[in-house]
C-alpha positions, 0 to 999 in steps of 0.5 A: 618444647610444647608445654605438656598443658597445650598437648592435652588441650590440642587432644581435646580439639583433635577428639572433637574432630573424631566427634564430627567425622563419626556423627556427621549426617545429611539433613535430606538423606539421614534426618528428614528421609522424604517425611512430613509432620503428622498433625496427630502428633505432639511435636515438643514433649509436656516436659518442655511445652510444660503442658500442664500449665495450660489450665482450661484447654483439651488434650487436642487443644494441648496437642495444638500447643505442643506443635506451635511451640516446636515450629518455635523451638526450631526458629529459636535455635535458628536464630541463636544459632547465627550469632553462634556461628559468627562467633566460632569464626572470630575465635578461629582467627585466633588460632589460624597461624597456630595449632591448626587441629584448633582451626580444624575443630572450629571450622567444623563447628562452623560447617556444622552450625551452618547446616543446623541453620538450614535444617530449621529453615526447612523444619518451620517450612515444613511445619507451615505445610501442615498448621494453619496460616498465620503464624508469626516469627519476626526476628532478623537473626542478623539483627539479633546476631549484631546486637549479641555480638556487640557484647563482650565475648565472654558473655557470648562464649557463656551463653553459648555454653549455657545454650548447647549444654540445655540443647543435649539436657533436653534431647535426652530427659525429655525428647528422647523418652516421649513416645508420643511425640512426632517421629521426624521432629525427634529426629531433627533433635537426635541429630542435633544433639549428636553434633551439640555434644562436640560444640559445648566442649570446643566453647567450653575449651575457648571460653576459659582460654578467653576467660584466662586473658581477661583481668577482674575488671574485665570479667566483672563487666562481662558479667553484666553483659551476660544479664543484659544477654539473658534479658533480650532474650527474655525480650525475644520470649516474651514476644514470641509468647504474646505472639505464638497465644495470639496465634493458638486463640486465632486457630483452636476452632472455638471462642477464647475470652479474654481471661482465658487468652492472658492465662494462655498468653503466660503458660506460653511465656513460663514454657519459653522462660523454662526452655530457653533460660532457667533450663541452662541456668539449672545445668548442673555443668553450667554451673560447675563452670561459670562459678569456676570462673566468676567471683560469689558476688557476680554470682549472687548478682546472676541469680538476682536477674534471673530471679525476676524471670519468673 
């Protein structure tokens, strides 16, 4: 006899599987629709672009800001999105031989995953046909990926949580809402959103399954997995931040001093840090699940790192 706990789980995966079949969508036929971007447009709202802190610059100049940190915010998802998918794959051969509404689930993941990637390769393209040339994104999202994937899969599976949870946060609080925003890039991240909603449950489901199997000594490990996950990430930000002001003081069309240019420089890295780490950390459900599952000492030990991101 199936123990009743493992029927209840097999139903959370078979709900996800009617998740997927009922919001799948194409990226030409249902996101992009023959559409170029409008530079007239905000592309990221002041919400995640944090756009007051940008001190000295106009409103255009603002505006100029919002669109180079939505080419970003595509690329990043790109990126984070590869290792993503190379994780959901390893897990799903845990489950081959066993219940195959998991692997169905998960594959679906995969599937869907897969084209996300596409959709952001065909955004910053496209993004490119409308900003001025020079724009930078030098990471190798295989490289990233190998380097995440050397960490211990609690630490992936918790950052991925961490990553679709603030996905859904910031379509609904702030994409969602801006009237002011480019209408096809709020399209891009409603369709997005739609299929994030199904993956933070399935990781949800694997990371306490995996977390289940782990003894003490090796949750407590991959906890520190996670903070060094959490700080290259910050690397990568702070990076893209330097490179992304280098690239806005390149093309606003006016003469930036170097005082000027290191204020701008930091706004871009308190928007990145705010979009990409302490936006999850933040998560309400994030938090409800890592602290069900780690002791207040490792805890205490993740708040203290993410305290220097500031």
């Amino acid at each position: 006899m199936i123990a009743p706990e493992r029927i209840l789980e097999s139903s959370r995966y078979a709900r996800c599987i009617e998740s997927s079949k009922r919001v799948r969508w194409d990226i030409d036929e249902d996101v992009i629709r023959g559409r170029r971007f409008d530079t007239a447009h905000k592309f990221l709202p002041d919400g995640l672009a944090l756009s007051n802190g940008f001190t000295t610059l106009t409103p255009g100049e603002r505006r100029f800001v919002s669109q180079i940190q939505g080419r970003t915010y595509a690329n990043i998802f790109g990126l984070v999105e590869r290792f993503i998918n190379a994780k959901v794959l390893e897990l799903s051969r845990d489950h081959a031989l066993g219940d195959q509404i998991v692997v169905e689930a998960l594959v679906r993941f995969s599937d869907e995953e897969l084209k996300h990637q596409a959709l952001f390769r065909r955004i910053d393209a496209m993004v490119g046909e409308v900003l001025p040339g020079g724009y930078r994104f030098d990471f190798n999202p295989n490289t990233v990926a190998r380097t995440v994937l050397g960490k211990s899969t609690w630490a992936v599976l918790a950052l991925t949580l961490d990553i679709e949870l603030f996905t859904q946060a910031h379509y609904r609080q702030s994409i969602d809402p801006d009237a002011e925003l480019s209408e096809l890039f709020k399209d891009v991240f409603l369709y997005h959103w739609k299929e994030e909603c199904q993956h933070a449950l399935l990781d949800e489901l694997e990371f306490r399954r995996h977390d289940a199997a782990l003894t003490a000594e090796e949750r407590d490990r991959s906890v520190d997995d996670f903070i060094a996950l959490v700080a290259a990430l910050d690397g990568i930000l702070q990076t893209q931040a330097a490179a992304d002001a280098g690239y806005f003081v390149a093309n606003c069309g006016r003469t930036v001093k170097a005082n000027e240019a290191w204020a701008i420089e930091v706004a871009f890295l308190a928007a990145y840090r705010w979009q990409y780490i302490h936006s999850g950390a933040r998560h309400p459900y994030f938090g409800k699940v890592l602290n069900g599952l780690i002791t207040e000492t490792q805890g205490q030990r993740i708040q203290a790192a993410l305290a220097t991101l500031h």
